[in-house]
C-alpha positions as CSV (number, residue, x, y, z in Angstrom):
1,X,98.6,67.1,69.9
2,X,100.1,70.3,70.0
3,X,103.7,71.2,70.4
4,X,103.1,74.5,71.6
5,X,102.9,75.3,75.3
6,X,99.7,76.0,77.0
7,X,101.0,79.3,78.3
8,X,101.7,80.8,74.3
9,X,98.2,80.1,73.4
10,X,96.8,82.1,76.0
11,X,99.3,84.8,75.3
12,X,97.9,85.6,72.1
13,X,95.0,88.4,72.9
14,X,91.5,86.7,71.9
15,X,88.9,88.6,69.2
16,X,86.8,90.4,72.0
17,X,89.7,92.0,73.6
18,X,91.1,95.3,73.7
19,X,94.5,96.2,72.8
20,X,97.3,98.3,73.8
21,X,100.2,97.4,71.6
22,X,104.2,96.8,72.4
23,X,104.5,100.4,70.8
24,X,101.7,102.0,73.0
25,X,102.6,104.2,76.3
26,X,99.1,105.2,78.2
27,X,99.9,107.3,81.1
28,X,96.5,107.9,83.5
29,X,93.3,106.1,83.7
30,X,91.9,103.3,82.1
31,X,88.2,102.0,82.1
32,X,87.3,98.9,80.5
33,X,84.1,97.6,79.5
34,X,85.7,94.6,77.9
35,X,88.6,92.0,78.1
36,X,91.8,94.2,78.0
37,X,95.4,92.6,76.6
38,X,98.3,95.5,77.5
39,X,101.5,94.7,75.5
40,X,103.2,98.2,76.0
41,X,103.2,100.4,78.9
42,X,100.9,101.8,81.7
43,X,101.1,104.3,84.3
44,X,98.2,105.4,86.7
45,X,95.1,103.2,87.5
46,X,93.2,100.4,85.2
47,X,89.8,98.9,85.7
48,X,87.8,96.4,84.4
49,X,85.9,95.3,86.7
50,X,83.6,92.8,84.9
51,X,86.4,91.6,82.8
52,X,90.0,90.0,82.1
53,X,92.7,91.9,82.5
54,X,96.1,90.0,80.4
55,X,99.8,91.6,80.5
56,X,101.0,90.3,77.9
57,X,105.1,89.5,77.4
58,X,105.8,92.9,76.6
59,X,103.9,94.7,79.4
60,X,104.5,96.9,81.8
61,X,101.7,98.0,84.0
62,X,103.1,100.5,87.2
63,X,99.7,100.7,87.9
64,X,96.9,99.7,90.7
65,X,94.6,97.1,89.1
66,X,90.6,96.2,89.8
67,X,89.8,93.4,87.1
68,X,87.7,90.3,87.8
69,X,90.6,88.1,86.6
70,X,94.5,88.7,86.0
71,X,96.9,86.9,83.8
72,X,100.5,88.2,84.0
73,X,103.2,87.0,81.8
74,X,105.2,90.7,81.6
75,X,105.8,93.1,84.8
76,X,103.3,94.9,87.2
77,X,104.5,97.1,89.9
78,X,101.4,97.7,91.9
79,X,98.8,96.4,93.8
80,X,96.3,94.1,92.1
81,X,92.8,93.0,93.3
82,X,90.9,90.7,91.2
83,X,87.2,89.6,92.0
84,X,87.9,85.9,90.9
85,X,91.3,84.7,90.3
86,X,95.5,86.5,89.3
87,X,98.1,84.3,87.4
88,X,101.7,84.8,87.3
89,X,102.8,82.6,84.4
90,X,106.8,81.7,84.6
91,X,108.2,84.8,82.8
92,X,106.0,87.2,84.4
93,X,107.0,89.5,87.6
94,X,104.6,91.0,90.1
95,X,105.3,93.1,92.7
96,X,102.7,94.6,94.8
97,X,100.3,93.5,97.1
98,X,97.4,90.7,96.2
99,X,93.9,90.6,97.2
100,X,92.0,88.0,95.2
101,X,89.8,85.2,95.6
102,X,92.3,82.6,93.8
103,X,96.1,82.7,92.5
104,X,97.9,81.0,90.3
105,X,102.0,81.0,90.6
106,X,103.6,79.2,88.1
107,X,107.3,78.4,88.8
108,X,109.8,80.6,87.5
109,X,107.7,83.8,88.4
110,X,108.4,86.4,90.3
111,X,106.1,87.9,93.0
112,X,107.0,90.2,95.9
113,X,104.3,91.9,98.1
114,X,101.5,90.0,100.0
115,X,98.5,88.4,99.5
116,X,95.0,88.3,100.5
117,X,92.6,85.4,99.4
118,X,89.2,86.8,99.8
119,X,86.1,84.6,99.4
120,X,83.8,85.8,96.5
121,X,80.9,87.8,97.4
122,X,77.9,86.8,95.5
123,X,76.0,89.0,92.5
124,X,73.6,90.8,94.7
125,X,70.8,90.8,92.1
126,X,70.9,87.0,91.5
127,X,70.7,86.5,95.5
128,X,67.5,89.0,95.4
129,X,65.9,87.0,93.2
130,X,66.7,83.8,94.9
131,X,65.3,85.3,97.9
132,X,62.3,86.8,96.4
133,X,61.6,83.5,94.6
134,X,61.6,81.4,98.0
135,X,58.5,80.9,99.4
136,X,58.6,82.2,103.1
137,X,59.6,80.2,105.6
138,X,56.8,78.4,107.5
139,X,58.5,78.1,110.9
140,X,57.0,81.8,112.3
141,X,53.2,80.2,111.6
142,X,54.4,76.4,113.8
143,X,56.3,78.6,116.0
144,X,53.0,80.2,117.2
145,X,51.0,76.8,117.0
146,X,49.7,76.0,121.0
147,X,51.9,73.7,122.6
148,X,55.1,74.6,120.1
149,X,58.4,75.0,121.3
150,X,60.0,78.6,120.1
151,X,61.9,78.6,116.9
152,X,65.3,77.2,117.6
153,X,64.0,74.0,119.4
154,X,62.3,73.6,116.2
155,X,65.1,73.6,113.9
156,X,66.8,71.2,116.2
């Protein structure tokens, strides 16, 4: 078993993920087509919408933030809305306002702002498919049947 803490291992940035080191100042917009790990400093607006957004110890993001899922452990000022789910590990400090669809506050964070939990809206190509891949429903054809009731006595 492992003597290091959960929270260290995830606070190394993984292969796949972008970088902005502890030396790094970005000031203006940034677009992300892939996991994103910010270690230095960021001013303006970031968004990776399809991805993971992590602030690592280091950061600080004064920023607004669109990400499908947030892991803090430095500082945000700014408004944050993640698709999926935000975490504010124990070192971390967020303050802004929250709209997500699941948070995580570990204790020993700091968060100031409010927050709105949001239920996640399916993919709206994988629910056209779905939908084109049903067969139709039958209760139109029994609904018109002689002596049938109409359709919501039959779902009854």
């Amino acid at each position: 078993m492992s003597s290091m803490p959960p929270a260290r291992i995830e606070a190394e940035p993984r292969g796949g993920a972008a970088t902005i080191g502890k030396a790094v100042k970005v000031v203006g917009q940034i677009f992300s087509r892939e996991d994103l790990y910010i270690d230095g400093e960021v001013e303006g607006t970031v968004e990776a919408l399809e991805h993971k957004l992590t602030i690592g110890p280091n950061g600080t993001v004064r920023a607004t933030i669109k990400t499908r899922e947030v892991v803090a452990l430095g500082n945000i000022q700014g408004n944050v809305e993640a698709t999926e789910k935000i975490e504010i590990r124990k070192d971390a400090r967020l303050t802004g306002d929250i709209r997500t669809a699941r948070i995580i506050i570990e204790d020993g964070a700091y968060f100031k702002g409010s927050i709105d939990i949001v239920k996640p809206e399916p993919v709206k190509g994988v629910a056209a498919k779905a939908q084109a891949s049903a067969p139709a429903p039958q209760v139109a054809a029994v609904a018109n049947a002689p002596g049938a009731g109409n359709a919501s006595e039959m779902k009854r």
